[in-house]
TORDREN-813344 format. One record per residue (C-alpha): residue in one letter; x negated, y negated, z negated. Coordinates in steps of 0.1 Angstrom, whole numbers, plus 5000, padded with zeros to 4 digits. Layout:
SITE;type;px;py;pz
SITE;A;X;Y;Z $
...
! end
This chain:
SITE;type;px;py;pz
SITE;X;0811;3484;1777 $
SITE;X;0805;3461;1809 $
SITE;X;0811;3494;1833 $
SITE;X;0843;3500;1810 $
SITE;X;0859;3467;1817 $
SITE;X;0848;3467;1853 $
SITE;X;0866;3501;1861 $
SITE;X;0896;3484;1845 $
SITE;X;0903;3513;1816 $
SITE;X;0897;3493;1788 $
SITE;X;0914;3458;1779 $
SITE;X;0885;3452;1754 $
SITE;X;0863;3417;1757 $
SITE;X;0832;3414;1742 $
SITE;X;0828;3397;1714 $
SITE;X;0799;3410;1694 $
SITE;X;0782;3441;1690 $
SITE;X;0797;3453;1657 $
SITE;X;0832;3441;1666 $
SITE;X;0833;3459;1697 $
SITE;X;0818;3495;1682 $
SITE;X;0845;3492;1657 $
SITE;X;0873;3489;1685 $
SITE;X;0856;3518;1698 $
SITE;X;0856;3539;1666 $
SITE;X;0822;3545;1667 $
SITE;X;0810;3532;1635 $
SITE;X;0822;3539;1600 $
SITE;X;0818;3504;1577 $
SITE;X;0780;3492;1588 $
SITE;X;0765;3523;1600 $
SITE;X;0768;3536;1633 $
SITE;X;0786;3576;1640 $
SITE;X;0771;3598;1661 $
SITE;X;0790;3595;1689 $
SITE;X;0780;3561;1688 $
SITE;X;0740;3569;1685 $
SITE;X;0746;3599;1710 $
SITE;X;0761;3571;1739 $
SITE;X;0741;3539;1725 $
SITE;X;0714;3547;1706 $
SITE;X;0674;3559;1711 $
SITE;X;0679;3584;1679 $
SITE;X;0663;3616;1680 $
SITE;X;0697;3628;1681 $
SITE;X;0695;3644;1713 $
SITE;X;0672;3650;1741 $
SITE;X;0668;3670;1778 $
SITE;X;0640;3695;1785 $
SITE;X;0631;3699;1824 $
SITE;X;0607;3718;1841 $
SITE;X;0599;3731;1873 $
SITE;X;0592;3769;1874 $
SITE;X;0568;3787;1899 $
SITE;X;0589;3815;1911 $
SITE;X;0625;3829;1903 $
SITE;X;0615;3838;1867 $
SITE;X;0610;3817;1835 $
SITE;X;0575;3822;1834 $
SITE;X;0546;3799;1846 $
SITE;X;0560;3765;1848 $
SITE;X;0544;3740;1877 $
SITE;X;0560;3709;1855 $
SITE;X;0578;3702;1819 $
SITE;X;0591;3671;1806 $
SITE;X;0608;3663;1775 $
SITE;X;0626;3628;1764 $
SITE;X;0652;3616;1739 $
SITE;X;0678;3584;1744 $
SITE;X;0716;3574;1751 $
SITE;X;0737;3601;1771 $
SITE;X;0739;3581;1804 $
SITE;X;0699;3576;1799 $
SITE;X;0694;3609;1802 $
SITE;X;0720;3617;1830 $
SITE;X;0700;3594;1848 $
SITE;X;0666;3605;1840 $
SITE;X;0681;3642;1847 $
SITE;X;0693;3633;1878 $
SITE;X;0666;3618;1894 $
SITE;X;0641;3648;1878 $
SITE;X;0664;3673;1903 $
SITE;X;0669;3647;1934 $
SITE;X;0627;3638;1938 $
SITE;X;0626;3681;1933 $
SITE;X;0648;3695;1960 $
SITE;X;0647;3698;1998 $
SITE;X;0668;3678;2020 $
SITE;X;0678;3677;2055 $
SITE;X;0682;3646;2079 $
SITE;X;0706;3645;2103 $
SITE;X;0706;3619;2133 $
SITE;X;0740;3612;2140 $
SITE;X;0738;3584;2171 $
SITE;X;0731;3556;2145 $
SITE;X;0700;3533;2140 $
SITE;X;0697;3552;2103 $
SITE;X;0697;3590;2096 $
SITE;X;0714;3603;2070 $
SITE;X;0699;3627;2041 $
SITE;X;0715;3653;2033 $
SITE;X;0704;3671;2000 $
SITE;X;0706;3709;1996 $
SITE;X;0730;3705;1962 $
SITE;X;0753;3679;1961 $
SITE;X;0744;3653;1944 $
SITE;X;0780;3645;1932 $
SITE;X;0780;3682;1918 $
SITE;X;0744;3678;1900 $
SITE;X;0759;3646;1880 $
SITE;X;0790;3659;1873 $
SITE;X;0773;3692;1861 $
SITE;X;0749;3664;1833 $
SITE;X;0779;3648;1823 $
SITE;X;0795;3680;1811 $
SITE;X;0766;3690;1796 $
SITE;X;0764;3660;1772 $
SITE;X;0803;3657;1764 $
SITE;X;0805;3695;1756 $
SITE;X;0775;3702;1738 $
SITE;X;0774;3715;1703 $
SITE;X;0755;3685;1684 $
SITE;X;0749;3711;1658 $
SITE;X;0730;3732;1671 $
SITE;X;0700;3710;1674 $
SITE;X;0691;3723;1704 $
SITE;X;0683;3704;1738 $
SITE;X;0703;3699;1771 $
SITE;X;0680;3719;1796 $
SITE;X;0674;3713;1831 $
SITE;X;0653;3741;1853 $
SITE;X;0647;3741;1883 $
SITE;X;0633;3778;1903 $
SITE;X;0625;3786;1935 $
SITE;X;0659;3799;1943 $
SITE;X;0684;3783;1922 $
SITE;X;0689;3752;1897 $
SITE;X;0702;3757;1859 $
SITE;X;0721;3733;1838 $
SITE;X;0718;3744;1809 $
SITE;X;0746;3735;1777 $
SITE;X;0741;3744;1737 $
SITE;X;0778;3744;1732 $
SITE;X;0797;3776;1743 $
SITE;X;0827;3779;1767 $
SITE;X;0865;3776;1743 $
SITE;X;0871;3810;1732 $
SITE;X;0898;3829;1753 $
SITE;X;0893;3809;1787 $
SITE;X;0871;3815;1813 $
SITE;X;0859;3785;1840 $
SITE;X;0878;3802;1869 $
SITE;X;0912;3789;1846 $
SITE;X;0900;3751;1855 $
SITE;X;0897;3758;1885 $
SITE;X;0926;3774;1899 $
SITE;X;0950;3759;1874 $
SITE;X;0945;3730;1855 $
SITE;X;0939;3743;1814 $
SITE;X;0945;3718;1787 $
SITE;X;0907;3707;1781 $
SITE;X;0895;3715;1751 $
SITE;X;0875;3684;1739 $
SITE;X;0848;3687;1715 $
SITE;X;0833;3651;1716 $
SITE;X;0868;3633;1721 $
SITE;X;0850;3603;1710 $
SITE;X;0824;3608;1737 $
SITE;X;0843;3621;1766 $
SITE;X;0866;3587;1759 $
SITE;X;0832;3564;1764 $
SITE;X;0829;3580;1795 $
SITE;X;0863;3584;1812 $
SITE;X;0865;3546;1801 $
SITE;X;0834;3537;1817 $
SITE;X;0842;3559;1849 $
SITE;X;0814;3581;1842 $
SITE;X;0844;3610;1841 $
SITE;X;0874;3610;1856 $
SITE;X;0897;3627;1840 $
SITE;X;0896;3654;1813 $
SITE;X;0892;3689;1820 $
SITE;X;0886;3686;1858 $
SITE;X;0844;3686;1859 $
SITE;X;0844;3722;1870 $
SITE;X;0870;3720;1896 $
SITE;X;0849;3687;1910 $
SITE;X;0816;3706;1909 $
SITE;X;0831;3740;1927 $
SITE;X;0849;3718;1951 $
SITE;X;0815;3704;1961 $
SITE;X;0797;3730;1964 $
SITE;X;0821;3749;1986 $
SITE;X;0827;3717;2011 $
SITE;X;0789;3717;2013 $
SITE;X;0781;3755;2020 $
SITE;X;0765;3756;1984 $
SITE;X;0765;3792;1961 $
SITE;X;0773;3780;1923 $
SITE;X;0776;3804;1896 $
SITE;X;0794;3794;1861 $
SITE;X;0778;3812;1833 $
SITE;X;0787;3818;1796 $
SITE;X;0761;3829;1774 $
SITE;X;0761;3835;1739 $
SITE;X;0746;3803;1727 $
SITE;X;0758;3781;1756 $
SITE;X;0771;3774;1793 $
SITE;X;0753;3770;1819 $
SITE;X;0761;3754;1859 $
SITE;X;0740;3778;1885 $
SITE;X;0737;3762;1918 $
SITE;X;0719;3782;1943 $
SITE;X;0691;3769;1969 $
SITE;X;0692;3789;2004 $
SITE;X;0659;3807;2011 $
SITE;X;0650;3790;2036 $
SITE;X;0649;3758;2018 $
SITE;X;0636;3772;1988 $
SITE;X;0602;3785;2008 $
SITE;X;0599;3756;2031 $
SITE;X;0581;3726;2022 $
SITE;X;0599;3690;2026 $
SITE;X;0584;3670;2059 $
SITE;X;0562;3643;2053 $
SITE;X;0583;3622;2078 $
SITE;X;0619;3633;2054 $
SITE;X;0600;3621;2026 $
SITE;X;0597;3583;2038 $
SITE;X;0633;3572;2029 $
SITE;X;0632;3584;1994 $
SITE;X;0600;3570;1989 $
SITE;X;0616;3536;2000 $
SITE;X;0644;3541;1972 $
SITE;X;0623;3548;1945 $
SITE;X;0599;3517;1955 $
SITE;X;0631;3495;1957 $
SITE;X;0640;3504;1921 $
SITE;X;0604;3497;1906 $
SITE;X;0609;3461;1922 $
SITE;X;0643;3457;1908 $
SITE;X;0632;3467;1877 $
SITE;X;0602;3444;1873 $
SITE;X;0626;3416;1890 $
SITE;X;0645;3416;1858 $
SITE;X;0616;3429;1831 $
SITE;X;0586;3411;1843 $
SITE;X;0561;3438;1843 $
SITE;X;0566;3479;1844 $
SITE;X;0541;3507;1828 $
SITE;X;0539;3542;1838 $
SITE;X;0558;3556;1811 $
SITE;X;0588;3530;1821 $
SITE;X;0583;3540;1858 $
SITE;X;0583;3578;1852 $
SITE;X;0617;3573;1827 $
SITE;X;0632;3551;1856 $
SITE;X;0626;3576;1883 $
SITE;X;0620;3606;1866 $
SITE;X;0591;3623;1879 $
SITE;X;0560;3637;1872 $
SITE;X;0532;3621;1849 $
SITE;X;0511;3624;1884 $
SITE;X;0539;3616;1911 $
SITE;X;0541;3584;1895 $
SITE;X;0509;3570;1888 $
SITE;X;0506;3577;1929 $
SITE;X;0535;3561;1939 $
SITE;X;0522;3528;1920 $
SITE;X;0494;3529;1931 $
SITE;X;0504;3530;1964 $
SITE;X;0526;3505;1958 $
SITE;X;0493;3484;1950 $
SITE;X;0479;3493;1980 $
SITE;X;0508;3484;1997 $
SITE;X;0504;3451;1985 $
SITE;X;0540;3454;1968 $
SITE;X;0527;3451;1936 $
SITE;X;0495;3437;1913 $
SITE;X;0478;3453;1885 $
SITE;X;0469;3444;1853 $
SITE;X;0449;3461;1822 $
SITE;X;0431;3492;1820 $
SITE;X;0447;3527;1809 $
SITE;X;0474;3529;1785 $
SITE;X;0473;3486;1785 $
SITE;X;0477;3485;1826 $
SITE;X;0515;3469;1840 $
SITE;X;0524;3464;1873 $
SITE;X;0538;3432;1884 $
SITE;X;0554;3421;1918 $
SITE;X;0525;3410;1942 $
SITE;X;0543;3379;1953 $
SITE;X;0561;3362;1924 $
SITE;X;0546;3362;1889 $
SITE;X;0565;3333;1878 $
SITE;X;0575;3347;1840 $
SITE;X;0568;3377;1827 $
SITE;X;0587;3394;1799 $
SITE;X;0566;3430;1794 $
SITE;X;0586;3461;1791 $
SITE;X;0576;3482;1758 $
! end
């Protein structure tokens, strides 16, 4: 609602909770639609499966990760889950600072998460799917592309969209999530062709899926220790904002935040600890992290 207002597409002030749903048309009398639980809510409504594979086939799996939330949750969460995953490049361009380079766009990646939620087929009860291979990335969609159009006709002319969440797709074009109907596919095949990047759209019988393609010399060569530094440094900066404004962080909040691994994490706090960026607290499930300078009040995230 506060991004919404910000990006000046929606006139609506906050008033209350209810009172603002209602405006919305997400609710229907007291309860909550699902559209509104799908972009608001932690129901069990929906969730995003992610694993790493070995190799080029769905077979042995290096790492899986399952979780359930809000829609913009999860695109974050997703997001994350592919950028800490993939190679990038730095490039040195005169400046005090390099600048990273990613082997997918990273505008294409979100764009490609977004779609996925705000075209999915509720109904199915399946889950959004994220997998990421040795040679390529799949975005996986339970909710199969309009009959009688193919995604070339949004690309090279702009189709009608055909929206199957209205309510959903209008959360998100007001919060500038989107940006306007019907024109993800053109935004993700733009970017990838301005970047040098193979994508593949695929319809399958039970859903749609966005197939970006990793070169193979990225795919077989391992990431630099030295590359590795600055995204290190962004994901340390986001723990301390987070427990700037919480108080305290856990694993399980720090692996949501950034998502990553179970085992990427609990090293990254740890050196964090070591680091002298942050203090520990408790023992196993019952240990939180909290800024090694300031303690000041502490509100614990659950």
């Amino acid at each position: 609602m506060v991004h919404a207002h910000d990006a000046g597409r929606i006139a609506i002030s906050y008033t209350d909770k209810n009172t603002v749903l209602n405006q919305l048309e997400l609710t229907e009398g007291d309860k909550l639609l699902n559209a509104g639980k799908v972009l608001f809510s932690d129901d069990l409504l929906q969730d995003v499966q992610m694993a790493i594979f070995a190799t080029n086939e769905r077979l042995t799996f290096n790492d899986i990760q399952r979780y359930h939330g809000p829609v913009l949750k999860l695109v974050d969460i997703a997001e994350n889950y592919i950028k800490s995953n993939i190679h990038w490049r730095v490039e040195f361009t005169g400046e005090l600072q390099r600048t990273e380079i990613p082997e997918i766009p990273i505008d294409a990646i979100r764009e490609a998460l977004l779609n996925t939620f705000y075209y999915k087929d509720y109904s199915s009860g399946e889950s959004n799917e994220v997998a990421i291979y040795k040679d390529r990335i799949e975005i996986y969609n339970p909710g199969t592309f309009p009959e009688g159009l193919e995604p070339q006709d949004y690309i090279e002319r702009v189709e009608r969209p055909v929206r199957r969440n209205p309510k959903i797709a209008r959360i998100l074009y007001y919060s500038k999530d989107i940006e306007s109907f019907g024109t993800g596919l053109k935004r993700i095949a733009d970017a990838c062709e301005s970047a040098g990047v193979r994508y593949e759209f695929q319809k399958k019988k039970t859903g749609f899926v966005v197939c970006f393609y990793r070169s193979e010399e990225k795919a077989d060569k391992k990431p630099i220790e030295a590359d590795k530094k600055p995204i290190k440094a962004e994901r340390q900066e986001k723990i301390v904002e987070f427990v700037k404004t919480h108080g305290t962080i856990n694993n399980k909040a720090a692996r949501e935040l950034l998502g990553l691994a179970d085992s990427t994490t609990k090293r990254l706090l740890k050196e964090m600890v070591e680091e002298n960026i942050l203090t520990v607290e408790g023992e196993r499930k019952a240990r939180k992290y909290l800024l090694k300078s300031k303690e000041g009040d502490r509100k614990e995230y659950q």
